[in-house]
C-alpha positions as CSV (number, residue, x, y, z in Angstrom):
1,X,123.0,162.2,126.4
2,X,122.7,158.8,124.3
3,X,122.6,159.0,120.9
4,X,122.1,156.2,118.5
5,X,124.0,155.7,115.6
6,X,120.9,156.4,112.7
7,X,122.4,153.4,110.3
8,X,122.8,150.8,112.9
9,X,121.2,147.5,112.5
10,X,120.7,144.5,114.7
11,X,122.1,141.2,114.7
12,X,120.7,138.8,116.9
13,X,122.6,136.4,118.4
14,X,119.8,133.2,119.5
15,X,121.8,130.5,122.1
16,X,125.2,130.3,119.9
17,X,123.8,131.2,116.4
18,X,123.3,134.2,115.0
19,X,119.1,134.9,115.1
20,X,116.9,137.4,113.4
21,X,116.9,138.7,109.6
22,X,120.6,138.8,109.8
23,X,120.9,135.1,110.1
24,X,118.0,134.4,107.8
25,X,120.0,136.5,105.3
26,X,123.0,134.8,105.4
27,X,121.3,131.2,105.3
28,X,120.0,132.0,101.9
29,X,123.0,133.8,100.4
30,X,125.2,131.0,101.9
31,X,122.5,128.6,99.9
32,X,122.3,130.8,96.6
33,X,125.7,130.3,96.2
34,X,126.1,127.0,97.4
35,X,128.2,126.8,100.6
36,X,125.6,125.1,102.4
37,X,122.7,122.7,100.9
38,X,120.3,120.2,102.2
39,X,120.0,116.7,101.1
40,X,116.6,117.1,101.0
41,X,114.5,120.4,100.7
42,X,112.4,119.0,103.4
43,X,115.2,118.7,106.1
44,X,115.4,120.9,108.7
45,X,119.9,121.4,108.9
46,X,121.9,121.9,106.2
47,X,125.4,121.0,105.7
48,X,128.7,122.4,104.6
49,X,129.8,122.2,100.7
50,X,133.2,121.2,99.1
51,X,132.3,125.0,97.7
52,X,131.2,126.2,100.9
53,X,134.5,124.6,103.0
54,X,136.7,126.6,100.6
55,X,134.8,129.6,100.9
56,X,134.4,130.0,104.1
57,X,138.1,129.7,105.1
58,X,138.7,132.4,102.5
59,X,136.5,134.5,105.3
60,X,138.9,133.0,107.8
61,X,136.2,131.1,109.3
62,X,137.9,127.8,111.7
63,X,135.2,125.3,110.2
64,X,137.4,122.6,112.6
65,X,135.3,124.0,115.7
66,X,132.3,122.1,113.7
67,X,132.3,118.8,115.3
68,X,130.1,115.6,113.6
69,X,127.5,116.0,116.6
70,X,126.7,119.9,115.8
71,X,124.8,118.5,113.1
């Protein structure tokens, strides 16, 4: 018999990026705290803060595998 874990939750993975509410989530936290911005609220990427490039190798996170074309 399978049984499901009751608390699970799922995290999408869309292509390479991670999909669903889980990456919506994270998009705005990253934002709210300023990792990542836009230059302008109408564009579609962002990109990666001074705050955000410190943070985010604090989580251990190799931001070198980001290449200039990615955006």
């Amino acid at each position: 018999m399978n049984s499901k874990p009751i608390n699970v939750k799922p995290a999408k993975m869309c292509y390479e990026h991670i999909g669903g509410k889980l990456g919506q989530l994270l998009a705005i936290t990253f934002a709210e705290k300023g990792w990542i911005a836009k230059k302008n609220p109408a564009d579609k990427h962002f990109y990666i803060t001074e705050i955000g490039l410190t943070e985010f190798g604090k989580l251990g996170i190799d931001l070198s595998e980001i290449k200039l074309e990615d955006f």
